[in-house]
C-alpha positions in Angstrom: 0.0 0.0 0.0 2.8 2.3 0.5 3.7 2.5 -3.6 -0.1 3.2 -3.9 -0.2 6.4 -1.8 2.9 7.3 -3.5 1.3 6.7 -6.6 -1.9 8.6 -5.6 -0.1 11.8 -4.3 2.0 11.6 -8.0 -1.6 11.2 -9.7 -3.0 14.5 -7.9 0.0 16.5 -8.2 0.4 16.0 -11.8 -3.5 16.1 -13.0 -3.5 19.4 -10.9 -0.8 20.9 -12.9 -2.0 19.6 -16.0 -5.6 20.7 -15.9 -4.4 23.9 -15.3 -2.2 24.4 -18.1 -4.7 23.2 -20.0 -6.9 25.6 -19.0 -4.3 28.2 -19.1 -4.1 27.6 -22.9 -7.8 26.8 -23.3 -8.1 31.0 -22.6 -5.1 32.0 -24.4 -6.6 30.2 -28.0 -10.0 32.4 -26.9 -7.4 35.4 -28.6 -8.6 38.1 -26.1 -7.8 41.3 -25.7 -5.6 42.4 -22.4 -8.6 43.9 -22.0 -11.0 41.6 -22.3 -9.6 38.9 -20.1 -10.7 39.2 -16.1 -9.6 39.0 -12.6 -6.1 37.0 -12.6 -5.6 37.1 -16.3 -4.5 40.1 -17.3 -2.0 39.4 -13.9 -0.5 36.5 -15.3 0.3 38.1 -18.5 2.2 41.1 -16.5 3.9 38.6 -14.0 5.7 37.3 -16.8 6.6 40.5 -17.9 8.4 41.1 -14.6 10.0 37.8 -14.6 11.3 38.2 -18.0 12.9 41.5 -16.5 14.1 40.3 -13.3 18.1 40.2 -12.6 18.9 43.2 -14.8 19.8 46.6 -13.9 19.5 48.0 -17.2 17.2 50.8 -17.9 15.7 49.7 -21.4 14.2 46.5 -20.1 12.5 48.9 -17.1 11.3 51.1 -20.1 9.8 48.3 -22.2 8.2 47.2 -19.2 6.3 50.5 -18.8 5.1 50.6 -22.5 3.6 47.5 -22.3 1.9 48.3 -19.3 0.7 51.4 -21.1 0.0 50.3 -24.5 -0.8 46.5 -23.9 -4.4 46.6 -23.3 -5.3 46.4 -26.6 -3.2 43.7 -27.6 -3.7 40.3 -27.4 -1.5 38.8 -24.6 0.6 36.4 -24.4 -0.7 34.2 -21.9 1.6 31.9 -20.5 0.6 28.3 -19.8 3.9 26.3 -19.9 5.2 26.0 -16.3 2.9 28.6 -15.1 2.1 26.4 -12.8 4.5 25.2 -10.2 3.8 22.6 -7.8 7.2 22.7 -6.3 7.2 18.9 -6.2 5.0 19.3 -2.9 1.8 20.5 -3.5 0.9 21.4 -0.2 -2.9 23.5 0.8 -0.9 26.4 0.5 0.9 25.9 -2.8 -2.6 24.2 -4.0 -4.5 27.8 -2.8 -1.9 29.7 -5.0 -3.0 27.6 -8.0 -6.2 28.5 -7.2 -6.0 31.9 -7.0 -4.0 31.8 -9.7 -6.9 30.5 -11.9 -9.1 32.6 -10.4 -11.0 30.0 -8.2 -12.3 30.1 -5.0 -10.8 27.3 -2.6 -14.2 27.2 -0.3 -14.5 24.0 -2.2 -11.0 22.7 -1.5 -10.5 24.1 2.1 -12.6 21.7 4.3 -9.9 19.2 2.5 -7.0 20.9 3.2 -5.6 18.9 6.1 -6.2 15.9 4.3 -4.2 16.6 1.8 -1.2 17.9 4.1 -1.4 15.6 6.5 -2.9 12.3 4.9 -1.4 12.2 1.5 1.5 14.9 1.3 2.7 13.3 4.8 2.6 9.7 3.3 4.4 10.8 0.4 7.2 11.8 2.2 7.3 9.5 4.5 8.0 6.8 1.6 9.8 9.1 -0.8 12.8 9.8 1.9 12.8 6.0 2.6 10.7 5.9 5.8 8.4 2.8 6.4 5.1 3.3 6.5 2.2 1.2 7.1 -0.9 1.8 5.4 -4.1 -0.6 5.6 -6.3 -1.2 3.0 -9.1 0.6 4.6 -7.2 3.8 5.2 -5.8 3.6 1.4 -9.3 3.4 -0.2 -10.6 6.2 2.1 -7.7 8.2 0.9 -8.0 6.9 -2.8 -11.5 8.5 -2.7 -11.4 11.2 -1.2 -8.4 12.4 -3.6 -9.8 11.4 -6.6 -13.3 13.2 -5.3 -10.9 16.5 -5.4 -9.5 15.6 -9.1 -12.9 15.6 -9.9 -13.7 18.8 -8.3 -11.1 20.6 -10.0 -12.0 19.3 -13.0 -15.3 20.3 -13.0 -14.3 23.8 -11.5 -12.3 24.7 -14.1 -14.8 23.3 -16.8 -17.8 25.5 -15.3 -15.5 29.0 -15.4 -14.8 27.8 -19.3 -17.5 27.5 -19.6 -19.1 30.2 -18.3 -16.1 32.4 -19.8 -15.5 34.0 -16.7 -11.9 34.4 -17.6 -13.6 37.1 -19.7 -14.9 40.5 -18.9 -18.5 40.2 -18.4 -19.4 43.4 -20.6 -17.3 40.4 -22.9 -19.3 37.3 -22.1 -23.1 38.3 -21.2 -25.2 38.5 -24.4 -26.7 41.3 -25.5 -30.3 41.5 -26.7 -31.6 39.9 -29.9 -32.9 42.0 -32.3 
């Protein structure tokens, strides 16, 4: 049972990081505006900006920053979705919040399951990646299995409602206007 839990915590952590690149890139084919994009979008879009900037001193990559952030509204961004998200090879409740956020979901979802996943899977996990024994039932393993999978399947279906109900998009963007 041990391999299994290890298995399982690999399983979560990588579906997590998948679906939301795949997301990620799901809004950046919608070829938005700057404008048009909402909440946590546009952010992304300037955070990697500033990381494209960060460790030099020079002036011209300070100015190039500033026009974009005064002429980029218009454009169409360029979203990133590669490595945008970052698990840091332990997706703890915190780092899992971040991912969240960084999606622009809530985590009122995910929070009641937040100790689970710290202290049931991401616990077992080390314990058995750093070469500690650990004893795990059957009972305790399929309790976990579920409940972990249950949150895959949240996530999922979190990030299929806000594609589908566009709400990466400005709702003046995304409401229809009246026929006729």
């Amino acid at each position: 049972m041990p391999a299994a839990a290890a298995m399982l915590y690999a399983h979560w952590e990588g579906l997590i990081e998948r679906l939301a690149e795949s997301y990620l890139e799901f809004v950046r084919i919608q070829r938005l505006k700057n404008c048009e994009l909402s909440g946590c979008m546009p952010a992304l879009v300037v955070r990697s900006k500033f990381r494209d900037m960060e460790g030099t001193n020079k002036l011209k990559a300070h100015i190039d920053q500033l026009k974009f952030l005064r002429s980029a509204m218009e454009d169409r961004p360029k979203l990133p979705y590669r490595k945008s998200i970052r698990t840091e090879s332990n997706l703890t409740s915190t780092v899992f919040a971040e991912i969240l956020s960084t999606l622009g979901l809530s985590d009122v979802a995910f929070a009641g399951k937040f100790h689970l996943l710290d202290h049931s899977l991401l616990a077992k996990r080390n314990s058995i990646a750093h070469g500690q024994s650990l004893d795990i039932d059957v009972d305790e393993y399929l309790m976990l299995h579920a409940e972990v999978t249950g949150l895959c399947s949240l996530f999922r279906n979190e990030l299929e409602n806000v594609s589908v109900s566009r709400l990466f998009q400005q709702p003046s963007q995304n409401e229809a206007g009246p026929i006729g």
